[in-house]
VOGU-3710 file (C-alpha; in Angstrom, 3 decimals, decimal comma):
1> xxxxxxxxxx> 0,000/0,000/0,000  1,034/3,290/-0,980  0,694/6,082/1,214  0,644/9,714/-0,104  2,812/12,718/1,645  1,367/15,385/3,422  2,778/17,317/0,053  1,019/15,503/-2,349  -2,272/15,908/-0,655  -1,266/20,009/-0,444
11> xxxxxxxxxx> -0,751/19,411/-4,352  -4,546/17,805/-4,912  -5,837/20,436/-2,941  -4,629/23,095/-4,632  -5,205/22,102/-7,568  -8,979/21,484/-6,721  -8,493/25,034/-5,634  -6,845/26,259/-8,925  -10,306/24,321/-10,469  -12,803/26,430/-8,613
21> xxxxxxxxxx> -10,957/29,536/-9,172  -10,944/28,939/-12,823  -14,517/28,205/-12,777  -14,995/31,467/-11,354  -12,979/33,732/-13,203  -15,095/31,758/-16,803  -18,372/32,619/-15,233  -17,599/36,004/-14,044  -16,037/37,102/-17,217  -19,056/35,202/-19,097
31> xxxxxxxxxx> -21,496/37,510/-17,194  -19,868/40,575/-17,698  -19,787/40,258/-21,071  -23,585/39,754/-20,763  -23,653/42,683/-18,156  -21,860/44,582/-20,787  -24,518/43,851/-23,518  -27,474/44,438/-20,791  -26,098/47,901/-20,375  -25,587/48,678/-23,630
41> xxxxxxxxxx> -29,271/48,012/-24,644  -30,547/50,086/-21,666  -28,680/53,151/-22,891  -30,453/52,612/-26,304  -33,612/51,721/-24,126  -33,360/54,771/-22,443  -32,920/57,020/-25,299  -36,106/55,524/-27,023  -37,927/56,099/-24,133  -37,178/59,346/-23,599
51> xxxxxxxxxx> -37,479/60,433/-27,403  -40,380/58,859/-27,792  -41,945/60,482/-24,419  -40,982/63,618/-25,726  -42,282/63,134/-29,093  -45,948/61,918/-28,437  -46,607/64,756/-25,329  -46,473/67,430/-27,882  -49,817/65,894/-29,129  -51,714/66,226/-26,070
61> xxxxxxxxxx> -54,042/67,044/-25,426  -55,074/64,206/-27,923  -54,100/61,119/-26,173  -54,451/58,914/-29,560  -52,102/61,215/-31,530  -49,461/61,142/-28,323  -49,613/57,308/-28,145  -49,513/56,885/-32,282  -46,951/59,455/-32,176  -45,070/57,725/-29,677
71> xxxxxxxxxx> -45,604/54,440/-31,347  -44,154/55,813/-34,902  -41,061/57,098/-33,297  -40,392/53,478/-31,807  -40,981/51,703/-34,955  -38,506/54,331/-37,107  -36,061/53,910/-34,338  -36,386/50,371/-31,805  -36,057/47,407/-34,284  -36,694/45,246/-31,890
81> xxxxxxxxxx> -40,294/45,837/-32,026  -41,022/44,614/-35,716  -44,394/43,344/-36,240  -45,544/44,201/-32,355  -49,484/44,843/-31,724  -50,601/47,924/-30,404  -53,773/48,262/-28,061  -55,096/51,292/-26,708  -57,276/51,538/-23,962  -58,539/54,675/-23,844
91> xxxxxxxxxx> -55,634/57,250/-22,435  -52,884/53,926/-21,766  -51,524/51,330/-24,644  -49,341/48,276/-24,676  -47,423/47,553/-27,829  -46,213/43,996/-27,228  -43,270/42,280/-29,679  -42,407/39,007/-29,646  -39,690/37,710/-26,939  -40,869/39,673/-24,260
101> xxxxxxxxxx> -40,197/42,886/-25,461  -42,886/45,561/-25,131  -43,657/49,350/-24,683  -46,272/50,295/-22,225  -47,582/54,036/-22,519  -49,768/56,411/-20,340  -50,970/59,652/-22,115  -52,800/61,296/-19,147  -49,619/60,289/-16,653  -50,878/61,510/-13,130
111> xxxxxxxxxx> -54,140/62,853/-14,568  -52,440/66,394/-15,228  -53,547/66,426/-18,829  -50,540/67,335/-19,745  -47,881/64,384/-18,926  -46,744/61,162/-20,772  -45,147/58,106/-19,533  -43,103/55,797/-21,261  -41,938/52,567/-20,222  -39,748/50,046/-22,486
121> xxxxxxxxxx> -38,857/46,419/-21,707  -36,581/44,871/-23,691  -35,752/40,818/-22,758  -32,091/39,849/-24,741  -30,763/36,628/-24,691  -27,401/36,036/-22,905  -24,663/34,216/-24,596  -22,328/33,207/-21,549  -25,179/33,623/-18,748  -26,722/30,525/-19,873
131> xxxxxxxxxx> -23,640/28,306/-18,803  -25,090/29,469/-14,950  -28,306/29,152/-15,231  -28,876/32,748/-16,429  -30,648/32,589/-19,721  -32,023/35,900/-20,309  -31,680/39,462/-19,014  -34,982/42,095/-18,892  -33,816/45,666/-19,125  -36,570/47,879/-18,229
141> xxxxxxxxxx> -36,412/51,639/-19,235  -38,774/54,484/-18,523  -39,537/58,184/-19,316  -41,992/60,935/-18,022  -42,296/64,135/-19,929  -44,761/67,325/-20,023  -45,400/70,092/-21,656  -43,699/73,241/-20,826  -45,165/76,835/-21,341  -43,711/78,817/-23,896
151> xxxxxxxxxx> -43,449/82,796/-24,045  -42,378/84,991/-26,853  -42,478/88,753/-25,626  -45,325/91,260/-25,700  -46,125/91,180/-29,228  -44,890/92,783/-32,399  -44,188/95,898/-33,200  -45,371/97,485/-36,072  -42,170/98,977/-36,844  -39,286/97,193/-39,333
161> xxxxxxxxxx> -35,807/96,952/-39,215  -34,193/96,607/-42,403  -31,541/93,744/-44,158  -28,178/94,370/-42,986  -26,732/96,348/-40,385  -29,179/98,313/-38,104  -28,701/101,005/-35,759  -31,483/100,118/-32,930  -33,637/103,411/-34,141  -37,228/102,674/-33,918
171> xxxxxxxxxx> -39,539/104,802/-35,942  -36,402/107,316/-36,223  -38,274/110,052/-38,336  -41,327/110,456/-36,635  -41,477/114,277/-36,837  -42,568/113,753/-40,633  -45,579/113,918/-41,810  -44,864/111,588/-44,971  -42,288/109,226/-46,082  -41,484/105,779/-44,643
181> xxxxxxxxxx> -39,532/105,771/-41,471  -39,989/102,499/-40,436  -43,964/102,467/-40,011  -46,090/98,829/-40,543  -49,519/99,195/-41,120  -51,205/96,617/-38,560  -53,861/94,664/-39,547  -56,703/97,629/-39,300  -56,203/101,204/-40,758  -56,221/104,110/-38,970
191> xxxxxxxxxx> -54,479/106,473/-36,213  -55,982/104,360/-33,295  -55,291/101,150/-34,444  -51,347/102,261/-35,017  -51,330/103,594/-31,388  -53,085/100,040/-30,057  -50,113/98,675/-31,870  -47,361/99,980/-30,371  -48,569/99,659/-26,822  -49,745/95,750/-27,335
201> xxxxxxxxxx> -48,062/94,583/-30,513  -49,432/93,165/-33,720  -52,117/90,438/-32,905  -51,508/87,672/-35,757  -48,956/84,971/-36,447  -45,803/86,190/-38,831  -43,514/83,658/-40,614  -40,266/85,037/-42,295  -39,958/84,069/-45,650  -36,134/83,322/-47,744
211> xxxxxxxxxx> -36,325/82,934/-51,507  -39,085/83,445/-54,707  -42,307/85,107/-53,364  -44,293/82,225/-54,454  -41,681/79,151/-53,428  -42,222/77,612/-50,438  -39,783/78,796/-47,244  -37,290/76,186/-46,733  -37,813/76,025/-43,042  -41,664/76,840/-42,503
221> xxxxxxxxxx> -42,560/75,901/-46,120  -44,969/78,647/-46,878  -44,811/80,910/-49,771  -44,824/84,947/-49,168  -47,884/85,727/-47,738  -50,213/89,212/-47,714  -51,328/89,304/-44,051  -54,533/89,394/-44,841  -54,282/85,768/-44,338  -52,827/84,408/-41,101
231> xxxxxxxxxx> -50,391/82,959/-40,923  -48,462/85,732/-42,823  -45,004/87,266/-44,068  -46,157/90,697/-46,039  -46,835/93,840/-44,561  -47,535/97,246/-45,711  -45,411/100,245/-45,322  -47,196/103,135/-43,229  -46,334/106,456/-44,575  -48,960/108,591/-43,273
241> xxxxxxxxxx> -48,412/111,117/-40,352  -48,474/108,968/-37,591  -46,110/110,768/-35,032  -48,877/111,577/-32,400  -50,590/107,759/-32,182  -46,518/106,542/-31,988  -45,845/108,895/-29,439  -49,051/107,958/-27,488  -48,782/104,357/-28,230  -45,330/104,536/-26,383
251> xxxxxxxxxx> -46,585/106,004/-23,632  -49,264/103,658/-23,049  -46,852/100,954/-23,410  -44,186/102,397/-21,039  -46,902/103,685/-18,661  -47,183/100,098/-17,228  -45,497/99,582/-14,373  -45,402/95,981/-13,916  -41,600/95,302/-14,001  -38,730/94,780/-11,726
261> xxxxxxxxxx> -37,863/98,966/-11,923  -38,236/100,521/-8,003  -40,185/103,325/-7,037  -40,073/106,789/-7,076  -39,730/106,067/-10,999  -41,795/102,946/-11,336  -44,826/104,201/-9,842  -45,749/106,020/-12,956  -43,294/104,703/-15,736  -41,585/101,295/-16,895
271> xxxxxxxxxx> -38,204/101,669/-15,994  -36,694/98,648/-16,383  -32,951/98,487/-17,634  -31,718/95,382/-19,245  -29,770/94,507/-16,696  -32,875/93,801/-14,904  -34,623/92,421/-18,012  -31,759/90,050/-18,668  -31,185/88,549/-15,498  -27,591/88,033/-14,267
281> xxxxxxxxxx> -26,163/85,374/-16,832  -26,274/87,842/-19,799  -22,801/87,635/-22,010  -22,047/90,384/-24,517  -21,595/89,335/-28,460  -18,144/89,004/-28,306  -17,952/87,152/-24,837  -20,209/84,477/-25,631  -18,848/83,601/-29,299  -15,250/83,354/-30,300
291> xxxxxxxxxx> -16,366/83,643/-33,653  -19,434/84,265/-35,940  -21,822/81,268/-35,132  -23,655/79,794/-37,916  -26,707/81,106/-37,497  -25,489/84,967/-37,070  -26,284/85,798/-41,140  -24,811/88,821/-42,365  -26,350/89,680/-45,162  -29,399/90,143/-42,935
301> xxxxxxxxxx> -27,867/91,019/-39,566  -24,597/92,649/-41,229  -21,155/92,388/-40,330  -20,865/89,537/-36,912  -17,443/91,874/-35,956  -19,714/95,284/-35,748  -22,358/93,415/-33,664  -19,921/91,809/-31,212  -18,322/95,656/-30,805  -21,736/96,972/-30,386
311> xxxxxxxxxx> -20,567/99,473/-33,519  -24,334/100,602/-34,397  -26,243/99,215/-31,216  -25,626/97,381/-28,376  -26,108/93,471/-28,162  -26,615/91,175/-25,713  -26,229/87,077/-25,765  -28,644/85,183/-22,847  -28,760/81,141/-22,451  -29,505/80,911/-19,113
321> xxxxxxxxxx> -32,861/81,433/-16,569  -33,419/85,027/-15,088  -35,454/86,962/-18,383  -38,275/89,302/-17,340  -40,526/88,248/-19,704  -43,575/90,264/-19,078  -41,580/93,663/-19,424  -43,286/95,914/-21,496  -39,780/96,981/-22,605  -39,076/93,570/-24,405
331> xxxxxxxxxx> -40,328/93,211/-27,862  -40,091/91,873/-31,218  -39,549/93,320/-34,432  -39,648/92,227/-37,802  -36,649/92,580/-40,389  -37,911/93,920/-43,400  -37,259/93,759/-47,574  -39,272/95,705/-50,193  -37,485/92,800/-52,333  -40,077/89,895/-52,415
341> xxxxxxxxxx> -37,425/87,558/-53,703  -34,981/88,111/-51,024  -33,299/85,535/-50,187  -30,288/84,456/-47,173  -28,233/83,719/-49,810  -26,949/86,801/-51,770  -29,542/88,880/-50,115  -28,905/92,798/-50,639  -29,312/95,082/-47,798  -32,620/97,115/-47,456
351> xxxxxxxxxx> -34,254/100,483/-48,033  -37,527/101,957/-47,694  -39,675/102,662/-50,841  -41,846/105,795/-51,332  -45,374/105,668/-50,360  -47,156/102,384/-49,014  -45,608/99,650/-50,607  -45,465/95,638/-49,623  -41,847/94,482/-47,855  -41,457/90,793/-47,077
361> xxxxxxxxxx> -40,892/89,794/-43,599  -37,132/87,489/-43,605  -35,901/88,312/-40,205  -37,129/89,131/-36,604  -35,034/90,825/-33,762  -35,913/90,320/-29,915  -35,343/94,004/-28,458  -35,033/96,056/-25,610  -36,728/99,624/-25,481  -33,627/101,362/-24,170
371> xxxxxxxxxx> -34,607/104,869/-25,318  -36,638/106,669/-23,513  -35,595/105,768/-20,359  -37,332/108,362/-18,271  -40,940/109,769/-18,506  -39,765/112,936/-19,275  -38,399/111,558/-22,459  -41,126/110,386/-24,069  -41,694/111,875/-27,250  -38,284/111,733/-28,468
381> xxxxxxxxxx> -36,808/108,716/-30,000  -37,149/105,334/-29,872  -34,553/103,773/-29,376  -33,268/99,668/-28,719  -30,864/96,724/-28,198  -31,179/93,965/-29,559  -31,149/90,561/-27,717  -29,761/87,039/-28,881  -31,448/83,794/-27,387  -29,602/80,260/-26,967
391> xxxxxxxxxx> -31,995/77,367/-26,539  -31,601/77,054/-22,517  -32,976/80,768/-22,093  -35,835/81,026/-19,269  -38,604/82,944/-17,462  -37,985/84,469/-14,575  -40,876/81,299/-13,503  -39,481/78,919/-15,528  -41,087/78,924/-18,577  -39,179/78,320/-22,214
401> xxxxxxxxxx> -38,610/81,929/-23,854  -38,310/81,256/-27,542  -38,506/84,575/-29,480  -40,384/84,772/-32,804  -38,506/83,751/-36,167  -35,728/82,045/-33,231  -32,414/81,269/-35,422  -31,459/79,123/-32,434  -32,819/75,546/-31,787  -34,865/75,670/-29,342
411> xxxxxxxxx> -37,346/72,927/-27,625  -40,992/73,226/-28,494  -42,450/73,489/-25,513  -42,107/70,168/-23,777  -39,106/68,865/-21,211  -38,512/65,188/-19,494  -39,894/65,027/-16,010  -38,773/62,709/-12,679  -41,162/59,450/-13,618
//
């Protein structure tokens, strides 16, 4: 009989050990590779929640056009839902796939009217996990999302700015009794309707318009408009005498005191600067950009290097929360061509015609009122900044700000919420 060592028996024994290391080390790198692929899916997961949450919520408040919506954004993007069956039950759905997969959506999310939930659940097969018993792994993804209120100033004025580089000067020859000085006709003629106009803006929904009067936009897709019609992108000149309903249309406007401006001042007159329209995360031109951006066009903004140096006005860059909104100081104005053709590309700068002729809208600038500044100035000029928008700029009470005829990307209105 052969009896083993005391080393020999340390050599089985670690070699038993070596064995069940081994077999660890396999199945822990086998399930991280699955891990791996599990985590990989719930990023894409994720995203097609989320997109598709944010896609359908803009339908509400028709809870069958959010959930279709939703629905056609998974099928253009979430292959693994080929050939699954939708049913909706009245504001919910389920759109089951085959292996397990499956979208379950809730169009009236906590009742609010105004919310959308989006869960995904995606079962993939594992290719090492099996070897352990683990066969499959569910990811499960979800999104919440709601509409978000949108603000664009206090109307338009019905005064134009023309192609190329402006100088801020609204209405600058309003001592004259004829000519065109910058004057709009609103939408109905006459001294009091002008005056209504500058102190609430032009009621009505204006589209800018790039190319051949009667091609289609390439960004809204409408041709040049008369604004008879709404929407619209062609206004009239005003070249009547309308110096007293301007100069009483301002001081209705600047008469309301609802602003941030303190009293002795502000209990008779808007007084607000642009510091406190702006906020405290305002950036000049020249700060915020190293360069021209792409959407800065000079051939209808002029030269990027004169509006960084403030050469003709002053201009100011916001992307951040902190705007004061409802000032009666902020305000949009349209940038104007008697050239119905105009178009970005090789676009001449502007002048005014003679008499009351049609100019095509192509352009709007967001503006502050700087001039007058004290109630003792009205009467004399009127005169303004202009203000640039990125796409993260906000209400003083949260709410988007996207100004009219935006040439910055910004989100329509809708934002994801904590699920």
């Amino acid at each position: 009989m052969k009896v083993s060592s005391g080393q020999d028996l340390e050599r089985g024994i670690s070699m038993v050990w070596v064995a069940v290391v081994l077999l660890f080390l396999i199945a822990s790198a086998a399930l991280a590779v699955d891990v791996s692929g599990a985590f990989g899916a719930a990023q894409t997961d994720q995203n097609t929640a989320d997109l598709a949450c944010l896609a359908g919520v803009k339908e509400l408040p028709s809870e069958t056009d959010a959930i279709n919506t939703a629905v056609a954004y998974i099928d253009a993007n979430w292959p693994e839902m080929v050939g699954a069956t939708l049913t909706i039950n009245a504001s919910t759905a389920t759109y089951v796939g085959t292996g397990g997969n499956s979208v379950y959506i809730d169009a009236d999310y906590g009742g609010s009217g105004d919310t959308m939930y989006v869960r995904t659940t995606q079962v993939t097969d594992n290719s090492f996990g099996q070897a352990i018993g683990q066969d499959t792994t569910t990811v499960v993804q979800e999104a919440a999302c709601s509409g978000q209120t949108v603000q664009t100033g206090i109307g338009m004025l019905p005064i134009g700015a023309l192609t190329g580089p402006w100088n801020g000067d609204l209405f600058d020859c309003a001592a004259k009794v004829t000519g065109n000085c910058g004057a709009l006709a609103p939408d109905s003629p006459g001294a009091n309707a002008y005056r209504d106009a500058i102190e609430n803006g032009i009621d009505g929904s204006f589209l800018k318009h790039w190319g051949n009067e009667n091609s289609p936009d390439p960004d809204n897709f409408e041709i040049a408009i008369d604004c008879f019609a709404d929407p619209c992108s062609v206004l009239e000149t005003e070249p009547g005498n309308m110096t007293g309903p301007f100069r009483q249309g301002v001081t209705n406007r600047l008469s309301d005191t609802t602003g941030v401006c303190q009293p002795p001042e502000a209990l008779w007159f808007n007084c607000d600067t642009v510091q406190q329209v702006l906020g405290s995360q305002w950036k000049t031109l020249d700060t915020a950009f190293g360069s021209r951006p792409s959407w800065f066009h000079e051939n209808l903004y002029g030269l990027f290097t004169e509006a960084a140096a403030n050469t003709n006005t002053n201009h100011y860059y916001l992307n951040g929360p902190g705007l004061n909104c409802d000032s009666v100081r902020l305000a949009t104005i349209p940038i104007i061509n008697q050239d119905l053709d105009w178009n970005i590309i090789g676009g001449a700068m502007g002048s005014f015609p003679n008499g009351r002729k049609d100019m095509k809208i192509v352009g709007f600038y967001t503006v502050y009122i700087r001039e007058p500044d004290f109630i003792a100035d009205i009467g004399g000029p009127l005169e303004a900044d202009v203000l640039w928008f990125g796409p993260k700029a906000e209400c003083t009470n949260g709410d988007v700000f996207q100004p009219f005829g935006s040439p910055v990307a910004v989100d329509a209105g809708v934002k994801l919420v904590a699920p």
